[in-house]
N, CA and C atoms as an extended XYZ file, in Angstrom:
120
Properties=species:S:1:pos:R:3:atomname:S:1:resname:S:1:resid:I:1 pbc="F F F"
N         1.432       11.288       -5.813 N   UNK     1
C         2.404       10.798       -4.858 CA  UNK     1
C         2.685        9.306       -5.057 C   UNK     1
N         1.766        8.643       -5.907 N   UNK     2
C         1.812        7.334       -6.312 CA  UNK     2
C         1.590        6.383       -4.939 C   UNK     2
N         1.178        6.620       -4.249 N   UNK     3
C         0.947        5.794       -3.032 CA  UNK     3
C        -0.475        4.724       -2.794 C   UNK     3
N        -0.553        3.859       -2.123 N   UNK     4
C        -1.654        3.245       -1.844 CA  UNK     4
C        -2.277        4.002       -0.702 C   UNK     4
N        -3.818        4.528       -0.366 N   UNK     5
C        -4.107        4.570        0.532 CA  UNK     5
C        -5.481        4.016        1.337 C   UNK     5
N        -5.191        3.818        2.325 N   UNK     6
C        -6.570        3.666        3.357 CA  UNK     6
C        -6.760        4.527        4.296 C   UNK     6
N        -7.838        3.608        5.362 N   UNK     7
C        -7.908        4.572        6.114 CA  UNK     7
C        -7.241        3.555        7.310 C   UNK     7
N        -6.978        4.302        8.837 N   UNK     8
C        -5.975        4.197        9.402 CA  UNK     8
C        -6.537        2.767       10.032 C   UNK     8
N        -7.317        2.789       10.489 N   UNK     9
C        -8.319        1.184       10.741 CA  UNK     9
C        -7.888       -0.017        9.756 C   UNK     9
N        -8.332        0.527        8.880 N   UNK    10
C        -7.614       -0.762        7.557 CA  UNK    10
C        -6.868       -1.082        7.668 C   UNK    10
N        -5.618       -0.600        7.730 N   UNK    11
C        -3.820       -0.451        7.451 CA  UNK    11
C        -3.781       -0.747        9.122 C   UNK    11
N        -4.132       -0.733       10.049 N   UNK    12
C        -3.713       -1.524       11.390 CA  UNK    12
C        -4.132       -2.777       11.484 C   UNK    12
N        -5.692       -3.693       10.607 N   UNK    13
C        -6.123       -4.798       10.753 CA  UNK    13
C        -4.896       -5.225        9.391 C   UNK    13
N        -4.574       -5.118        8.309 N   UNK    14
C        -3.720       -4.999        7.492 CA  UNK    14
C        -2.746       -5.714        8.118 C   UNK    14
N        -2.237       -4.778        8.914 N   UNK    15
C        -0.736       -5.035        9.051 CA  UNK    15
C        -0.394       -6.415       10.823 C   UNK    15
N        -2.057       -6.407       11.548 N   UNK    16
C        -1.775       -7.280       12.384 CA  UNK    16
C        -2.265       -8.857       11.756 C   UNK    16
N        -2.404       -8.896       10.632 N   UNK    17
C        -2.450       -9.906        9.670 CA  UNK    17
C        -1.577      -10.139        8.929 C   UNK    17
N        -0.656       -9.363        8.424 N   UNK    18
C         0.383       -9.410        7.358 CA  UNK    18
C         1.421       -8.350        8.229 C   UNK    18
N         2.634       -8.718        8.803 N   UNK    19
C         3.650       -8.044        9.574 CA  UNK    19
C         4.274       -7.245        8.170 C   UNK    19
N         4.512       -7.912        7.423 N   UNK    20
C         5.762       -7.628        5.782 CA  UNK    20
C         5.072       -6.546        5.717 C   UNK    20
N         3.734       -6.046        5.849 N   UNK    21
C         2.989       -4.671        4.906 CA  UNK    21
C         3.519       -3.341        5.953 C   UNK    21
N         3.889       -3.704        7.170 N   UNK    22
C         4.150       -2.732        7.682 CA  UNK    22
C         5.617       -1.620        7.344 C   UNK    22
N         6.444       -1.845        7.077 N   UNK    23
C         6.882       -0.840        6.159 CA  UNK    23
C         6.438        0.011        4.982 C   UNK    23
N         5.590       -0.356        4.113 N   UNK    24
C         5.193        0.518        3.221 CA  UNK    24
C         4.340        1.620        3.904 C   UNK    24
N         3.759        2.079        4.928 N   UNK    25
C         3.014        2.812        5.483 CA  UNK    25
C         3.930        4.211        4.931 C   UNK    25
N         3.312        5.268        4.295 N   UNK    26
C         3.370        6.280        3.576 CA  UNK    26
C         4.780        6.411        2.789 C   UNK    26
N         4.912        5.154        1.942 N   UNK    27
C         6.234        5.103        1.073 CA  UNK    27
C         5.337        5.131       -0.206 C   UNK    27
N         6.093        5.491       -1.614 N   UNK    28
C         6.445        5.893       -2.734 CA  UNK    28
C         6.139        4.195       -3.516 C   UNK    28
N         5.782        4.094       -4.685 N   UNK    29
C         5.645        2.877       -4.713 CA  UNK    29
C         6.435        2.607       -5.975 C   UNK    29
N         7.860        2.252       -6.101 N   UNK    30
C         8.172        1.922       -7.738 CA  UNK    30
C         7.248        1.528       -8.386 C   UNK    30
N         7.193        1.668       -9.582 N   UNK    31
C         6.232        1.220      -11.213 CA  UNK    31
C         4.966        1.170      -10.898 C   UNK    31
N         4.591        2.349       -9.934 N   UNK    32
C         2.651        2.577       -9.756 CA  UNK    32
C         2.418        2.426      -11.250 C   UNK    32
N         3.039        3.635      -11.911 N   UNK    33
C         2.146        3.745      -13.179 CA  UNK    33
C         2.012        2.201      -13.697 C   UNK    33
N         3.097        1.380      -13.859 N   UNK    34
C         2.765        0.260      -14.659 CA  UNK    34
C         1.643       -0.358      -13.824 C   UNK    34
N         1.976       -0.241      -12.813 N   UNK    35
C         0.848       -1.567      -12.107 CA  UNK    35
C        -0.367       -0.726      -12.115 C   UNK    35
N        -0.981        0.454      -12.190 N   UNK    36
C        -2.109        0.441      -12.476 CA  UNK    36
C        -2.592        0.462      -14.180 C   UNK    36
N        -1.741        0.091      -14.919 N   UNK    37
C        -1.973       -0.346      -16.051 CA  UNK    37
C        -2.217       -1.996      -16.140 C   UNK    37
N        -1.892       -2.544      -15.272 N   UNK    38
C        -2.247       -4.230      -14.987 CA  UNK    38
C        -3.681       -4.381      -14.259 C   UNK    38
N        -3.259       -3.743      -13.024 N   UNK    39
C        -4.393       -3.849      -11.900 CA  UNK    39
C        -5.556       -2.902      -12.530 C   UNK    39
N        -5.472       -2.047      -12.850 N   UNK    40
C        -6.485       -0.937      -13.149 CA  UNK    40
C        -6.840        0.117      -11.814 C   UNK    40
């Protein structure tokens, strides 16, 4: 599905630290494959 995931705890301290992350919550991620060829 190419997605990042956590668990739902994470992704709420996540996102009341960083507002911008809150849209990606269960979206598709352009160029996963590349970036886990960078990131690993």
């Amino acid at each position: 599905m190419k997605l990042i995931t956590c668990d739902r705890s994470t992704y709420d301290a996540a996102v009341m630290a960083y507002k911008k992350y809150e849209p990606f919550l269960n979206k598709s991620i352009d160029y996963y494959d590349e970036m886990t060829l960078v990131v690993g």
